[in-house]
C-alpha positions as CSV (number, residue, x, y, z in Angstrom):
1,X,140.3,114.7,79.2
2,X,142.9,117.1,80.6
3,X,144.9,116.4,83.8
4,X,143.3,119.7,85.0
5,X,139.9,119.1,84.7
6,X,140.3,115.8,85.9
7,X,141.8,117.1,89.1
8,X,139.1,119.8,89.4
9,X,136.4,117.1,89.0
10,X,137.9,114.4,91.8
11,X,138.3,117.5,94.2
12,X,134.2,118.3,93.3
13,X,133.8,114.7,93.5
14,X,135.1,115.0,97.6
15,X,133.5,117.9,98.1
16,X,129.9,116.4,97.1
17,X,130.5,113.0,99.5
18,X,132.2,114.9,102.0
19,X,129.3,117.6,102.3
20,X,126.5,114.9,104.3
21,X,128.8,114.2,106.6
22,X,130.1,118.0,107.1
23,X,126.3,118.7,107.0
24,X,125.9,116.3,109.9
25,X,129.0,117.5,111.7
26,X,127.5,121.4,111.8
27,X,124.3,120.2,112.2
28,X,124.9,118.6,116.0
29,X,127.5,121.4,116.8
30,X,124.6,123.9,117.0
31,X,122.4,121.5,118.0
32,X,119.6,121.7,114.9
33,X,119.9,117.4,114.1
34,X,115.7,117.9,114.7
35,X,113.9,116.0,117.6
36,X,115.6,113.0,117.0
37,X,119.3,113.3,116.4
38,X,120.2,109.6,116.5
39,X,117.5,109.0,114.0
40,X,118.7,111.8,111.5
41,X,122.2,110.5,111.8
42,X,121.2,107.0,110.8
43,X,119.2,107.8,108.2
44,X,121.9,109.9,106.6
45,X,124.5,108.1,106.7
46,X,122.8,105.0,105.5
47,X,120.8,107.2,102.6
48,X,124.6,108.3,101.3
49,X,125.8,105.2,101.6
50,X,123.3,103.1,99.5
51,X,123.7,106.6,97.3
52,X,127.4,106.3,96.5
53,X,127.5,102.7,96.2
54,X,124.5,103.0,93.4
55,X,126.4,105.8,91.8
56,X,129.6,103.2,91.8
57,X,127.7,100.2,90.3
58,X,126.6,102.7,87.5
59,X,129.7,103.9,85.9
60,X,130.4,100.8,84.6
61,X,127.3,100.4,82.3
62,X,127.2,104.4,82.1
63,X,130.9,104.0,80.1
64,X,130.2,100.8,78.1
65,X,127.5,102.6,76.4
66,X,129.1,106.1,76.4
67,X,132.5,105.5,75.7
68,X,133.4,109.1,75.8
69,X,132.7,109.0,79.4
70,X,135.2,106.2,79.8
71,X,137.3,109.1,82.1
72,X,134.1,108.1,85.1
73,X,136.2,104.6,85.4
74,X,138.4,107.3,87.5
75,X,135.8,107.6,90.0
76,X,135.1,104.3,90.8
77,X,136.9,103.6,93.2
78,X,136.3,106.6,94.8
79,X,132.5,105.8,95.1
80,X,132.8,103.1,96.5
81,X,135.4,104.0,99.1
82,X,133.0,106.5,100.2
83,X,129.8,103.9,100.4
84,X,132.1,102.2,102.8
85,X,132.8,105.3,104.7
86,X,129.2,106.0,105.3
87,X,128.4,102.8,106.0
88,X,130.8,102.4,108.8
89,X,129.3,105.8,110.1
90,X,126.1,104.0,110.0
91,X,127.0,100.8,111.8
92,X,128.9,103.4,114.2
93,X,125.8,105.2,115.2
94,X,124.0,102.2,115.3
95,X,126.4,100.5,118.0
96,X,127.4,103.9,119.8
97,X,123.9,106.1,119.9
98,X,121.4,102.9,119.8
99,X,123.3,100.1,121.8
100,X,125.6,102.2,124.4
101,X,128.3,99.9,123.0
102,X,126.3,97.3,124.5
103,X,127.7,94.0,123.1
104,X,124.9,91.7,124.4
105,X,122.4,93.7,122.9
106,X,124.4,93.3,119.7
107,X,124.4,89.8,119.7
108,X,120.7,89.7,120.2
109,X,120.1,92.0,117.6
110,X,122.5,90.1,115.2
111,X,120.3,86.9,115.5
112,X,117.2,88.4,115.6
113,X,115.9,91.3,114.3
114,X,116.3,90.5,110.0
115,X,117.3,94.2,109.2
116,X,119.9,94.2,111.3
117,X,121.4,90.9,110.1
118,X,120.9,92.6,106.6
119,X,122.7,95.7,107.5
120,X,125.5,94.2,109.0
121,X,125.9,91.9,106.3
122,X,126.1,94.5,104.0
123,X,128.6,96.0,105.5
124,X,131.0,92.6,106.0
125,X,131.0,92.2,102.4
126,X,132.0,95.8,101.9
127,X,134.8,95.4,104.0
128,X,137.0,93.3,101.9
129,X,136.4,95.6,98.7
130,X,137.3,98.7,101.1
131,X,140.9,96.9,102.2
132,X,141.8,95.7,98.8
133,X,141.0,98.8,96.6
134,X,144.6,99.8,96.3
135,X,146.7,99.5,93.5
136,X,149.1,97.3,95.8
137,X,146.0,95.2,96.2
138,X,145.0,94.5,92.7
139,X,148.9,93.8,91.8
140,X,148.8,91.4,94.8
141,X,145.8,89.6,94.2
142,X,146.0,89.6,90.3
143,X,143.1,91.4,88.1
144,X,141.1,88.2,87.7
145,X,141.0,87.2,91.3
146,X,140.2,90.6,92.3
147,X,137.5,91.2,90.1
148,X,136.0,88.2,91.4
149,X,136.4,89.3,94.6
150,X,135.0,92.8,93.7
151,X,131.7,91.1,92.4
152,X,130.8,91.2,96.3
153,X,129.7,95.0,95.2
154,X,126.4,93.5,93.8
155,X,125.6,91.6,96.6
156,X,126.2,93.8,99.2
157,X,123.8,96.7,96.9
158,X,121.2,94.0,97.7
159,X,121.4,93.6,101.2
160,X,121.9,97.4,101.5
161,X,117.9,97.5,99.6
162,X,117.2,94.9,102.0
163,X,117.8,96.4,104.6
164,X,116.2,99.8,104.3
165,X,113.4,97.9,103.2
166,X,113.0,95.9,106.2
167,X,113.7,99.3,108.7
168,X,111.2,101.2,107.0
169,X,107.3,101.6,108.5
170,X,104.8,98.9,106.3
171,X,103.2,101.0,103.3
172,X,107.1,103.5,103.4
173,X,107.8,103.5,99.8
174,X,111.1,105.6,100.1
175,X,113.3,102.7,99.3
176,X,111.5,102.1,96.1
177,X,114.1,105.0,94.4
178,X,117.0,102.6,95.0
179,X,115.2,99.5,94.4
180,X,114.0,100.1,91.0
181,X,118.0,101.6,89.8
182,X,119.9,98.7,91.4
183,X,116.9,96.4,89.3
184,X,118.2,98.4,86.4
185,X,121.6,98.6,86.7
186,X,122.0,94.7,87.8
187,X,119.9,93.9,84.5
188,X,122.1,96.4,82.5
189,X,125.2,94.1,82.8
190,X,124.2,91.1,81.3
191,X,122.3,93.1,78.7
192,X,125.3,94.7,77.6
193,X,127.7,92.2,77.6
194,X,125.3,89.9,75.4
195,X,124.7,92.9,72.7
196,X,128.9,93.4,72.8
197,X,129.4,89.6,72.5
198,X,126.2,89.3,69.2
199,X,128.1,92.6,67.7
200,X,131.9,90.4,68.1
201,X,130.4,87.7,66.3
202,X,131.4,87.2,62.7
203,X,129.4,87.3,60.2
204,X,128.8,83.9,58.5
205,X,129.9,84.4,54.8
206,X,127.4,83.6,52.0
C-alpha cells in the first residue's frame, strides 16, 4: 500500500473514533444529550468502547485469512488505544456524573453491585495494554513477554460483554450484537491457527 493512502486512511481512521466523542461534546454544548444526559454519556462511551476493542480483536483473524489486508495490522494499535480512551470516559462519567466523586459510594459499589465489579475490571486489565503499546514498550519488555501480556485483550472483551450484560433491563437483547462477534472472533483464533499448523505439516511420503 502507498505511504499516501496509508496516511489518508489513519487520519479517517481518527476522524471515525474521534466523531462519538465530538458528537457528545456538541451535543451538551447546546444542550440536546435528551432527558437524561448522564445516561446518554454512559451508554456512548461504553457502546464505542466495546466497539473499537471488537474491531481491534478482529484484524488479527481478518489478515490471517486475507493476507492482502495484512496493511490493517497498522491499525491495531490504534483500536485499541481508542477502546481505552472510551473506556476511561466511561468510568469518568460513572465516578464524576453518578457518584459526585464520592469515594464511599465507590467502594460500595466495587463490592457489590456485579456490573460494576465487571466494568471496572475491564478497564484494569486495559490499563496495562494502554501503557505499554509503545514501541519503547515492546523493545523493553521483549515481543514474547509482551504478547503475553497483550493476551489481557481477550479477557477484558469479556468482562466488557459482561458487563453490558449485567446493566442492561432483564429480556434487553442489545448486547447480543457484541456477544455473538467476540464468540466468533475468540473461536476464530484457535480455528485458524490449527488449519495453518495441518497445512505446515509435511506430507508423509509413500
Amino acid at each position: 500500500m502507498k505511504r499516501s493512502t496509508l496516511i489518508a486512511l489513519k487520519v479517517l481512521t481518527w476522524v471515525a473514533c474521534l466523531s462519538p466523542a465530538a458528537l457528545l461534546v456538541y451535543e451538551a454544548i447546546t444542550n440536546t444529550l435528551g432527558p437524561d444526559p448522564t445516561s446518554t454519556i454512559t451508554l456512548t462511551t461504553g457502546y464505542n468502547a466495546l466497539l473499537m476493542l471488537i474491531l481491534s480483536l478482529a484484524v488479527t483473524p481478518v489478515r490471517t485469512l486475507f493476507p492482502r489486508l495484512n496493511w490493517l495490522i497498522k491499525f491495531r494499535r490504534l483500536l485499541g488505544l481508542f477502546a481505552f480512551f472510551y473506556a476511561s470516559l466511561h468510568l469518568a462519567t460513572y465516578i464524576a456524573l453518578y457518584m459526585n466523586f464520592d469515594l464511599s459510594v465507590f467502594k460500595t459499589d466495587i463490592t457489590k453491585r456485579r456490573f460494576i465489579i465487571m466494568g471496572f475490571s475491564a478497564w484494569l486489565l486495559l490499563l496495562p495494554l494502554a501503557a505499554t503499546s509503545t514501541t519503547w514498550a515492546i523493545r523493553k519488555l521483549g515481543g514474547k513477554r509482551w504478547n503475553r501480556l497483550h493476551k489481557l485483550v481477550y479477557f477484558a472483551a469479556i468482562c466488557g460483554i459482561i458487563h453490558y450484560w449485567w446493566q442492561v433491563k432483564p429480556g434487553v437483547l442489545t448486547p447480543m450484537r457484541f456477544t455473538i462477534v467476540l464468540f466468533v472472533l475468540l473461536l476464530a483464533r484457535p480455528v485458524i491457527a490449527f488449519m495453518q499448523k495441518r497445512k505446515a505439516r509435511p506430507v508423509p511420503v509413500t
